[in-house]
SEVOGU-631788 format. One line per 3 residues: their letters; for each residue x, y, z of N, C-alpha, C. Coordinates in pm, 1 decimal, always signed. Layout:
N
A = X/Y/Z/X/Y/Z/X/Y/Z | ...
***
This chain:
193
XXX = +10196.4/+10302.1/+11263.0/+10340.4/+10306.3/+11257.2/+10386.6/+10448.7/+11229.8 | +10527.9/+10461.8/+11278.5/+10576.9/+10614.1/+11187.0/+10592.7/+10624.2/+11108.7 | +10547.6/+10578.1/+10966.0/+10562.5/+10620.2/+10848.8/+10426.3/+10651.0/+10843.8
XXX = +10321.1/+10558.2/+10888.0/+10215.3/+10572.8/+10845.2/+10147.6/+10716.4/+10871.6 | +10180.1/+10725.1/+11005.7/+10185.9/+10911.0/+11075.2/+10231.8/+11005.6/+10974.6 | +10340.7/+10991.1/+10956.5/+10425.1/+11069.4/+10834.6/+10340.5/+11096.9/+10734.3
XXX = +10306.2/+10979.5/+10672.4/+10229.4/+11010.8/+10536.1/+10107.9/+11116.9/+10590.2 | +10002.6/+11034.1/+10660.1/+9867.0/+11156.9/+10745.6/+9893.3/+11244.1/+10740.8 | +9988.5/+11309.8/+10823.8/+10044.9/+11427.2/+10847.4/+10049.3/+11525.7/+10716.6
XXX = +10150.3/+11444.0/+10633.8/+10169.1/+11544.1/+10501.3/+10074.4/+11511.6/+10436.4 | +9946.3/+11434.1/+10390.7/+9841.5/+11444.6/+10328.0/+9761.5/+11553.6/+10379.1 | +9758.8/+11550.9/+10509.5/+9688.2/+11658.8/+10547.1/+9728.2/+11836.3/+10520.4
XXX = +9830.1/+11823.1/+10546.7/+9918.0/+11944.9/+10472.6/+9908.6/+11970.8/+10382.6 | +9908.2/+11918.6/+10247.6/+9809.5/+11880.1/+10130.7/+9729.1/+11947.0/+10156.1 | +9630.4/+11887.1/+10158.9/+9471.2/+11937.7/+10164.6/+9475.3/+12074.2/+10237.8
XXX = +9580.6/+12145.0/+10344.4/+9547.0/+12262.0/+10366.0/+9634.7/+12311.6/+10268.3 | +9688.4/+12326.7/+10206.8/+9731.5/+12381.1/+10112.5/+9701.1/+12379.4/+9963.9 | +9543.9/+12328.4/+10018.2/+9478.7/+12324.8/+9864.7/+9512.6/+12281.4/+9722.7
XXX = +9545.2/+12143.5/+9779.4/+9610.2/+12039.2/+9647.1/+9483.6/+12018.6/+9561.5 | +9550.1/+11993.0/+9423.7/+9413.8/+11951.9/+9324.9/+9383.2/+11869.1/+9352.7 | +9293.3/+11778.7/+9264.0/+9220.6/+11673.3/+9274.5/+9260.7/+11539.2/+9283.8
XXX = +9354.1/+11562.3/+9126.7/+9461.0/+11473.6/+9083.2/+9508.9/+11428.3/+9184.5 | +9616.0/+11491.2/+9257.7/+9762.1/+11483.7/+9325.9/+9663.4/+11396.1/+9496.6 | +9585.3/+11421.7/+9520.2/+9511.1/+11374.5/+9595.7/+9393.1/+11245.6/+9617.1
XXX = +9348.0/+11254.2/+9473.8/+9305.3/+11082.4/+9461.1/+9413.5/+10984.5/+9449.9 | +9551.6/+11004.4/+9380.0/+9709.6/+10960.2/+9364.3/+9744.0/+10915.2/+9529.9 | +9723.5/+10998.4/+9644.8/+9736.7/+11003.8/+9770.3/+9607.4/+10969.8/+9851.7
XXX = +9561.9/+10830.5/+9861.2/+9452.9/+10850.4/+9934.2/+9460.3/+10850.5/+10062.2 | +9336.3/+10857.2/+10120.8/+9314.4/+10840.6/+10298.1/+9367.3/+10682.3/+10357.7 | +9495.3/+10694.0/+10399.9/+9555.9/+10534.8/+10463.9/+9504.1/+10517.3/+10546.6
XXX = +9418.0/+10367.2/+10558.4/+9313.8/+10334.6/+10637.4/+9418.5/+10183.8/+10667.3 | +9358.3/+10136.2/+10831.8/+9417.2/+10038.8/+10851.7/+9451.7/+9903.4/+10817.4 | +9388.8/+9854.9/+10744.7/+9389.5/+9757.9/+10639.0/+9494.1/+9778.1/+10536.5
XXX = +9536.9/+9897.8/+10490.0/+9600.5/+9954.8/+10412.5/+9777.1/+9924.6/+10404.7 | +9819.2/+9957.6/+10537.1/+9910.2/+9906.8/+10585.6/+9942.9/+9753.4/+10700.3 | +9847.7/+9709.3/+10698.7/+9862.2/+9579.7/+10776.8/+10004.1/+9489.0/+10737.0
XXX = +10074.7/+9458.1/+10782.4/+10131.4/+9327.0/+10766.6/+10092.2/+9207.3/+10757.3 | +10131.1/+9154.2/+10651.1/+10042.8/+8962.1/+10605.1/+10157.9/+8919.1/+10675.4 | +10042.7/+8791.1/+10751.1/+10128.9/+8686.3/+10801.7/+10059.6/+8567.6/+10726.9
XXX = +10018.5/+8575.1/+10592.3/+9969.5/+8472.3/+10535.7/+10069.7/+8348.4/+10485.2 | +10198.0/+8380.5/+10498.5/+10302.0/+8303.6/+10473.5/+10329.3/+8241.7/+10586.8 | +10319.8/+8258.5/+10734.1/+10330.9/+8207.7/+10813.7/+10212.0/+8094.6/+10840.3
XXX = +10085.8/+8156.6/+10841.1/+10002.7/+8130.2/+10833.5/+9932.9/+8067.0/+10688.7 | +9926.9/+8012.4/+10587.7/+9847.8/+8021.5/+10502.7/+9665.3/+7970.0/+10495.9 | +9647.0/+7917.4/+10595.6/+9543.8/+7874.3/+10611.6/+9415.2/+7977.8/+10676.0
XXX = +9469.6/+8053.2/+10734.6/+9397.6/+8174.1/+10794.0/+9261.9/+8171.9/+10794.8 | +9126.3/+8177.6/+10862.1/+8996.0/+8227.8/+10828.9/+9015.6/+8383.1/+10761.2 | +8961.6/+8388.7/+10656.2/+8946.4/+8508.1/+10551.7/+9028.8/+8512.0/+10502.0
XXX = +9130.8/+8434.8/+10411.1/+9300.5/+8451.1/+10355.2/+9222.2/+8457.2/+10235.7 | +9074.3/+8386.0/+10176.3/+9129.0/+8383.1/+10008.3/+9078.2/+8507.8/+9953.1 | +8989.7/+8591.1/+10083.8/+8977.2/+8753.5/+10055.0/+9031.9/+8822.4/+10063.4
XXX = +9240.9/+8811.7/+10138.0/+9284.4/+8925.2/+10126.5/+9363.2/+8958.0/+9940.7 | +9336.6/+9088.9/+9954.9/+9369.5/+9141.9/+9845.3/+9475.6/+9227.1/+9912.7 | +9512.1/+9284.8/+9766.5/+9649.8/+9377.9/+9776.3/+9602.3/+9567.0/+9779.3
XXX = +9701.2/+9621.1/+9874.4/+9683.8/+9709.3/+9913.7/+9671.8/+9816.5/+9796.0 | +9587.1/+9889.7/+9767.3/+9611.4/+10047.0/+9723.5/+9739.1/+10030.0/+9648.7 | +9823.3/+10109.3/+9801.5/+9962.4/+10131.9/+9765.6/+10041.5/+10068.8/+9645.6
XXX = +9987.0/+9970.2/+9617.4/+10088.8/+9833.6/+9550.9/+10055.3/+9857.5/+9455.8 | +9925.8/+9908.5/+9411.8/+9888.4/+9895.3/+9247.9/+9942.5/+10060.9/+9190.6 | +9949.3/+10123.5/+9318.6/+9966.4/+10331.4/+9260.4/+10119.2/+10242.6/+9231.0
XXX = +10189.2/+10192.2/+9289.5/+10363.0/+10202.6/+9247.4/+10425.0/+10116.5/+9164.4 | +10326.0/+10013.0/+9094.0/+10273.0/+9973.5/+8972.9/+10287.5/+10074.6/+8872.8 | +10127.8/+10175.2/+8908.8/+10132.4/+10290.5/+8804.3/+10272.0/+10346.6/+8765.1
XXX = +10386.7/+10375.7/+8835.9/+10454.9/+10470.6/+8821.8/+10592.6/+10405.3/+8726.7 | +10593.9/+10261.4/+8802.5/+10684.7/+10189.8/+8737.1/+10682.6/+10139.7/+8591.4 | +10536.9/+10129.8/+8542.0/+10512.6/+10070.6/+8408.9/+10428.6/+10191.4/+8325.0
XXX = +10495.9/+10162.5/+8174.8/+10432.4/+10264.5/+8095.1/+10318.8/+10241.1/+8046.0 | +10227.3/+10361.8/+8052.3/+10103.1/+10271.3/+7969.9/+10042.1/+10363.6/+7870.8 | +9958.4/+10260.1/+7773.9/+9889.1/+10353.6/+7670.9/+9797.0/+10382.5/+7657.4
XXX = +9782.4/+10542.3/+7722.3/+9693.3/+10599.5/+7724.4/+9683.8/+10710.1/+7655.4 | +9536.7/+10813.6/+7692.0/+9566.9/+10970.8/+7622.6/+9617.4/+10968.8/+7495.4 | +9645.0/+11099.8/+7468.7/+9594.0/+11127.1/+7346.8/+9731.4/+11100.1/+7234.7
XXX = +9833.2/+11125.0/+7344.2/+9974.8/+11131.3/+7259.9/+10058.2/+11004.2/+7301.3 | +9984.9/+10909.6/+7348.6/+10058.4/+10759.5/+7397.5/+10097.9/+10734.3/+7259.1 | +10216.5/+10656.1/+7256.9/+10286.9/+10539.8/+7156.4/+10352.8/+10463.6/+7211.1
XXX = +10422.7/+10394.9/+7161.0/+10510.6/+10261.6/+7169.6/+10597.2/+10365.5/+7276.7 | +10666.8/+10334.6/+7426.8/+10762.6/+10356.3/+7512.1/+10716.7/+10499.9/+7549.9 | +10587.1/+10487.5/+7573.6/+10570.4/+10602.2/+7607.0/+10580.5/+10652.0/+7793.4
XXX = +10603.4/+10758.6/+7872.4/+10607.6/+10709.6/+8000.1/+10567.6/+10832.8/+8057.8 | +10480.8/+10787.2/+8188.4/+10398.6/+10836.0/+8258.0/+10441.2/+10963.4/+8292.4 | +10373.4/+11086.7/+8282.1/+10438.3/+11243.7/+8298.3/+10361.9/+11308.8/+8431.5
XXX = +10441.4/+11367.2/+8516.6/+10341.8/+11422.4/+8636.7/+10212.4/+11462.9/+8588.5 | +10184.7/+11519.6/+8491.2/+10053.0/+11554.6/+8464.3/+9925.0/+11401.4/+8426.6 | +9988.4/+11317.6/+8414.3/+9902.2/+11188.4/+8383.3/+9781.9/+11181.2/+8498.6
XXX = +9701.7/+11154.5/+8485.2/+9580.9/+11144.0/+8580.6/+9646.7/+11023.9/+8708.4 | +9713.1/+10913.6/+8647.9/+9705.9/+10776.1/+8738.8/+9902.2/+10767.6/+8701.6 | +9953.6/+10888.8/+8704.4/+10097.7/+10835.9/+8677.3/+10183.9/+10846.4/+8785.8
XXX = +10290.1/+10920.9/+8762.4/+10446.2/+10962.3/+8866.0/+10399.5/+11049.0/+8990.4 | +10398.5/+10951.2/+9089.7/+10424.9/+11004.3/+9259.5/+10558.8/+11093.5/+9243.5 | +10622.3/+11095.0/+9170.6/+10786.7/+11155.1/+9167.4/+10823.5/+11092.2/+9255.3
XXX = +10833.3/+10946.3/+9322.7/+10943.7/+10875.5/+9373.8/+10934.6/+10755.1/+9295.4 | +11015.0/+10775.5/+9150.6/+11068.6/+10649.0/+9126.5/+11208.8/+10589.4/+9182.2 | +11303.8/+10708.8/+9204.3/+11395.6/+10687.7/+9281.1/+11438.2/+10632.9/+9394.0
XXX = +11326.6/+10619.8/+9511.7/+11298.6/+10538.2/+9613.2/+11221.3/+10430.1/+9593.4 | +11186.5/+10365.9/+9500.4/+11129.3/+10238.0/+9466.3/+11213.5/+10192.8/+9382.1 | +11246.4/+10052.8/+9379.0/+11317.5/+9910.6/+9307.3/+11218.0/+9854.5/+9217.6
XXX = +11196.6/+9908.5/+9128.2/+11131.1/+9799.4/+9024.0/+11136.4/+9670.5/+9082.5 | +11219.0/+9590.6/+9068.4/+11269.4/+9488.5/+9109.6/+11191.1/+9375.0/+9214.4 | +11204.2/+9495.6/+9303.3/+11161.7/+9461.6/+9462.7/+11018.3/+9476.4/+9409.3
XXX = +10956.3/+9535.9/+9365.7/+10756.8/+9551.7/+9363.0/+10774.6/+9374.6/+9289.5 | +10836.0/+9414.0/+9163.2/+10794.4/+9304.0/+9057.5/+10820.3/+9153.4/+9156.8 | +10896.9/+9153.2/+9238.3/+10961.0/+9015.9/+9312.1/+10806.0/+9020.7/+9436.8
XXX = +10778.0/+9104.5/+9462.4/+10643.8/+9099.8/+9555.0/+10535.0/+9079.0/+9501.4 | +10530.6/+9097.3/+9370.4/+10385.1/+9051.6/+9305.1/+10361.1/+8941.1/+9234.7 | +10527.6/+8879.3/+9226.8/+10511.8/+8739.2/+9209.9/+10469.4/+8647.8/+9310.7
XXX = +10532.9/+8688.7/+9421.6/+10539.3/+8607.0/+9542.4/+10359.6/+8544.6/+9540.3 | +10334.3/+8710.0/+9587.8/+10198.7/+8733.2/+9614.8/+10081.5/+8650.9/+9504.4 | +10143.9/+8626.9/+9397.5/+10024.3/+8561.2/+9296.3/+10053.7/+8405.8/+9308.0
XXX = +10197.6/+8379.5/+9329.4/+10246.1/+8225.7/+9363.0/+10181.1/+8177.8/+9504.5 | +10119.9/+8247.2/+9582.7/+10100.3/+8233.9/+9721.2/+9954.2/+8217.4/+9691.2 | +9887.2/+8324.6/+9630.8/+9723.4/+8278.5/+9566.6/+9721.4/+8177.1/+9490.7
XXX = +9832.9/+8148.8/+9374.4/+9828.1/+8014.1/+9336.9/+9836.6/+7847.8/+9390.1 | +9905.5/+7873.9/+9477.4/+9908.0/+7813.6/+9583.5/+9811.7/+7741.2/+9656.0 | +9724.7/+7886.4/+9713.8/+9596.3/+7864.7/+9799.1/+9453.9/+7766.6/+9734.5
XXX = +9475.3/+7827.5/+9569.4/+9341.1/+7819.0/+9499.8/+9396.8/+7669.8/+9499.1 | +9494.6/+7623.6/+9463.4/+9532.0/+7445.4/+9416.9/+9515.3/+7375.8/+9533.9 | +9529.9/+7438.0/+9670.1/+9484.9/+7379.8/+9773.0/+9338.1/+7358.7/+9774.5
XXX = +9287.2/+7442.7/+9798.8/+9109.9/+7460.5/+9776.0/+9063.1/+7344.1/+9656.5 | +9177.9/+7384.0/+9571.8/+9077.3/+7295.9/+9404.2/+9127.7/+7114.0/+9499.9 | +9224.1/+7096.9/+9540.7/+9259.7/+6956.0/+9650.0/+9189.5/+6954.1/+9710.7
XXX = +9158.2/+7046.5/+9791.7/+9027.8/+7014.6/+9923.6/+8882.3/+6970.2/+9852.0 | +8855.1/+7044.8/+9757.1/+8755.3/+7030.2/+9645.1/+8732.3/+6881.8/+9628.8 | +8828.6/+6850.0/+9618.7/+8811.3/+6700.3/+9545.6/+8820.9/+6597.8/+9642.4
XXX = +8906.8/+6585.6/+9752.6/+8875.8/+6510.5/+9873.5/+8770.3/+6440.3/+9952.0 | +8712.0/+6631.0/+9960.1/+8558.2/+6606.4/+10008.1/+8483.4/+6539.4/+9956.0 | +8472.2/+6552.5/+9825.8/+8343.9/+6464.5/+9744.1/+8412.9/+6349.0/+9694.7
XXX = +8556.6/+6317.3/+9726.2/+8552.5/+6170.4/+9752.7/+8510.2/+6117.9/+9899.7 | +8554.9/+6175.2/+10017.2/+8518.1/+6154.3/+10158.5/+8387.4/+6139.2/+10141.1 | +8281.2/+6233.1/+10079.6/+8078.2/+6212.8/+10075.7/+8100.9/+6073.4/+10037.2
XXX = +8176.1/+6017.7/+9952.6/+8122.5/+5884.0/+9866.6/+8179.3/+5798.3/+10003.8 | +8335.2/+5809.1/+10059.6/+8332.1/+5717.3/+10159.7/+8333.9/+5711.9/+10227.7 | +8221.6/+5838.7/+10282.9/+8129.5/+5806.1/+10419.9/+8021.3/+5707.4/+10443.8
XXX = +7902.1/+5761.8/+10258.8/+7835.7/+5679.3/+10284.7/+7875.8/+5469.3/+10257.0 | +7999.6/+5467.7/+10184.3/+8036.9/+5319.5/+10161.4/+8042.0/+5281.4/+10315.5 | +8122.7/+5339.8/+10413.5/+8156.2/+5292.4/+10501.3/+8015.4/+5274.9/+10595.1
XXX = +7913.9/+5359.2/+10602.7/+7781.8/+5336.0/+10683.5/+7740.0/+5177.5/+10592.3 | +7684.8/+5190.1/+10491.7/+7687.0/+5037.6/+10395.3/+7732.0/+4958.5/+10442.3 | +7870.3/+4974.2/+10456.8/+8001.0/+4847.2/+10495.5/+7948.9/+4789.9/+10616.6
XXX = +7902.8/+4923.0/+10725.7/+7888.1/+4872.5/+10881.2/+7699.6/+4829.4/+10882.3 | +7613.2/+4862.9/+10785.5/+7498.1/+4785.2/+10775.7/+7520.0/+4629.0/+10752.7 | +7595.1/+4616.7/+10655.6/+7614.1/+4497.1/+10551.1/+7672.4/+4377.9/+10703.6
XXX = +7796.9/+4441.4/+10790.2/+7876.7/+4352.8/+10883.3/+7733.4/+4331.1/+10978.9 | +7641.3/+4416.0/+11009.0/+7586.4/+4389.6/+11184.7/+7455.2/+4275.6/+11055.2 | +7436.0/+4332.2/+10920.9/+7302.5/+4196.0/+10948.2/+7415.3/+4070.9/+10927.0
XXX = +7493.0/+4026.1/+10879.2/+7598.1/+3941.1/+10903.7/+7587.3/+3860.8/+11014.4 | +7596.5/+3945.0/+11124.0/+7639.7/+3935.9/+11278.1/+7493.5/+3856.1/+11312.7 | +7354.6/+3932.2/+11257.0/+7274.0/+3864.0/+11273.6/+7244.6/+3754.8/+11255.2
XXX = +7300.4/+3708.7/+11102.9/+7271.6/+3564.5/+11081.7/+7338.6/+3446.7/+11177.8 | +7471.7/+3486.5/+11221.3/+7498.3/+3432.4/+11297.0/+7573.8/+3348.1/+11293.2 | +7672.4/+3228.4/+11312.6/+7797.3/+3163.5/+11279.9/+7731.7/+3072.4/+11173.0
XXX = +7804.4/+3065.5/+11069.0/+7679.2/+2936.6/+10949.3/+7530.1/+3016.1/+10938.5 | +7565.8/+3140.9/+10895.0/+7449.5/+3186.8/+10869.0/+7302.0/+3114.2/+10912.0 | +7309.5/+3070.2/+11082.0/+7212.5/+3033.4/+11118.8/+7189.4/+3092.9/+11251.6
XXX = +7101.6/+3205.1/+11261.8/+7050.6/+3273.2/+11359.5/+6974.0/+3217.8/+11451.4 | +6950.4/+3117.4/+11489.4/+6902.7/+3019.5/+11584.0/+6986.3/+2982.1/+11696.1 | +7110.0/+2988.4/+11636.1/+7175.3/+2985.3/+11759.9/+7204.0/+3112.1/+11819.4
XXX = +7162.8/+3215.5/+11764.9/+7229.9/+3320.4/+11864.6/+7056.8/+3318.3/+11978.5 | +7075.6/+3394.1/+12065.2/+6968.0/+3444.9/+12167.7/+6908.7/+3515.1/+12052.6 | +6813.2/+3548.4/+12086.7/+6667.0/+3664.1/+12008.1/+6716.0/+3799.9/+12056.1
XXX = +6761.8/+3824.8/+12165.3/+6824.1/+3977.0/+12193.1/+6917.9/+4019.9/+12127.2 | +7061.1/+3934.0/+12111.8/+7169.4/+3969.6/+12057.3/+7101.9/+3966.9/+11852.5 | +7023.7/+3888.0/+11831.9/+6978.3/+3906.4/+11690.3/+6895.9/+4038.3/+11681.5
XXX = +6820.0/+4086.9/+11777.8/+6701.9/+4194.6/+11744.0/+6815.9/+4314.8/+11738.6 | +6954.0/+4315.8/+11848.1/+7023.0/+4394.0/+11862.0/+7123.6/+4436.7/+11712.9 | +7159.2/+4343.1/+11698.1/+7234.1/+4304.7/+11546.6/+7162.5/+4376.9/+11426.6
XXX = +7013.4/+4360.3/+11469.7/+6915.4/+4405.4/+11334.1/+6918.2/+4557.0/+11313.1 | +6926.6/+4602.6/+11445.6/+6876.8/+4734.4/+11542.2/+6982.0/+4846.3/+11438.9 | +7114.8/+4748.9/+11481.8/+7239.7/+4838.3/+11449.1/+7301.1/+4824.1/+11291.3
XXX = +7212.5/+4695.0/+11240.7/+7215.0/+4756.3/+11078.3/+7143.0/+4854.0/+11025.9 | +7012.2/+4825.6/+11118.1/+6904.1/+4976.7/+11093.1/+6971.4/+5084.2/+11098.0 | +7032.5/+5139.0/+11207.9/+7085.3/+5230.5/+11243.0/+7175.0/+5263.6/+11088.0
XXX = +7314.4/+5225.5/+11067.0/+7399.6/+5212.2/+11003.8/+7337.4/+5248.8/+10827.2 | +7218.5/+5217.5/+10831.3/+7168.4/+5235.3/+10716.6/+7029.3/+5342.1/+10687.2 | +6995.3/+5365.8/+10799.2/+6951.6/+5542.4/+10796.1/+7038.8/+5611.9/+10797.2
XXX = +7177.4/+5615.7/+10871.8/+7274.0/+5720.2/+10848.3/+7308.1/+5761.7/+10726.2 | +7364.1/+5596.6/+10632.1/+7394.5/+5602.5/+10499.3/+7280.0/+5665.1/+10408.0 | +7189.2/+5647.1/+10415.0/+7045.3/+5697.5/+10345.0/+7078.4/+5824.4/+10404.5
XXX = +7060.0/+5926.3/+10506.9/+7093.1/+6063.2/+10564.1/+7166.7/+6112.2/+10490.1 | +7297.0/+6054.4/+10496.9/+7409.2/+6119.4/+10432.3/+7433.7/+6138.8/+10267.4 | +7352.3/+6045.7/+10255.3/+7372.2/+6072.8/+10083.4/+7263.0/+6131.8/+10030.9
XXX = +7114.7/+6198.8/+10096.7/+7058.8/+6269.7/+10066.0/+7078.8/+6404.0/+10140.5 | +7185.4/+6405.7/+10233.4/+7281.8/+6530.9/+10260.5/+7363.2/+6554.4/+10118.1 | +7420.6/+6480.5/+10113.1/+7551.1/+6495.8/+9970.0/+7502.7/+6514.5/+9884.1
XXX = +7358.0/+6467.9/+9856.4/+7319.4/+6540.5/+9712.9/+7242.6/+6630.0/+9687.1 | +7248.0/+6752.4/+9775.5/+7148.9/+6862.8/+9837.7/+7309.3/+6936.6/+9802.6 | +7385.3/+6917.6/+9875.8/+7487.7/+6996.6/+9888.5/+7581.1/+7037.1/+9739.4
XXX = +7623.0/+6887.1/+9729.6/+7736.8/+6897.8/+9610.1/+7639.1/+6827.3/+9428.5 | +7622.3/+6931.3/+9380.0/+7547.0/+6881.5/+9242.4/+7633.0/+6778.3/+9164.9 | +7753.5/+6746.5/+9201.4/+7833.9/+6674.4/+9094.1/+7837.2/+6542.4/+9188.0
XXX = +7786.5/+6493.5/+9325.7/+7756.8/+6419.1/+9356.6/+7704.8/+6268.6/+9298.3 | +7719.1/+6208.7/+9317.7/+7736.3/+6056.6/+9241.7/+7642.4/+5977.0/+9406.0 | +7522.7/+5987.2/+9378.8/+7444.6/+5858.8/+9486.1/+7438.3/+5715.3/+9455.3
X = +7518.7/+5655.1/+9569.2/+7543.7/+5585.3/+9580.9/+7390.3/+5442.0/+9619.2
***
């Protein structure tokens, strides 16, 4: 973007003009990540959302806005002096307290957000493990049923439709056996059923 140019530009100007150390770790190298736009509000679900973090930028204009106690001559209301190692960009004047503090709420209500989703998804799942395997059970339990046959007397059915019946409780009940020695490999707080 053109600001982002802007800034390069005069960092680099900087550095040929042989800025200290200070004034230059304060100003770092804006890398693209740096300035990205979140569309995590549009988006909240995103692949990689619960790794984005907050930019650089956000925490230096932090520094400038809040006093802190440091060094040697800090006290109670004490406030950050160009000479501070981590203090005054000298634009407090173009920053809104306000506006940072209203963005870093957002931004922690939006992670709060995410994590209560996750801690929901959390708990779903390892109810879903339990009624996956009930439901394989459920569909063992119906086909030997099916086998016995109307009046639980398997004589009247054919020998095919019974061997078939048997086949597909088998089935139904290796899955359930599969799955719940899947679920308890996976999730330790697992409950086998």
């Amino acid at each position: 973007s053109f600001h982002s140019q802007v800034y390069t530009h005069c960092r680099a100007r900087l550095i040929r003009l042989n800025a200290d150390n200070i004034t230059l770790r304060k100003l770092r190298v804006l890398k693209k990540e740096d300035v990205r736009g979140s569309t995590m509000i549009l988006n909240p679900n995103l692949s990689g959302s619960t790794t984005l973090r907050l930019s650089w930028i956000w925490h230096s204009v932090s520094q400038r806005l809040l006093p802190r106690v440091s060094g040697q001559n800090a006290g109670p209301g004490t406030v950050p002096t160009p000479d501070d190692d981590e203090g005054d960009l000298g634009m407090e004047e173009e920053t809104d307290p306000a506006t940072i503090l209203e963005f870093k709420r957002v931004h922690w209500l939006r992670a709060r957000a995410q994590f209560q989703r996750w801690d929901e998804e959390k708990t779903l799942v390892s109810y879903e493990m339990q009624w996956t395997v009930s439901y394989f059970m459920k569909k063992s339990r119906s086909w030997k049923l099916a086998a016995a046959g109307p009046g639980r007397d398997s004589a009247q059915l054919p020998p095919g439709v019974v061997a078939y019946a048997h086949r597909q409780s088998e089935i139904w009940h290796q899955l359930a056996i599969i799955a719940d020695q899947s679920y308890q490999r996976s999730n330790p707080n697992y409950k086998s059923m």
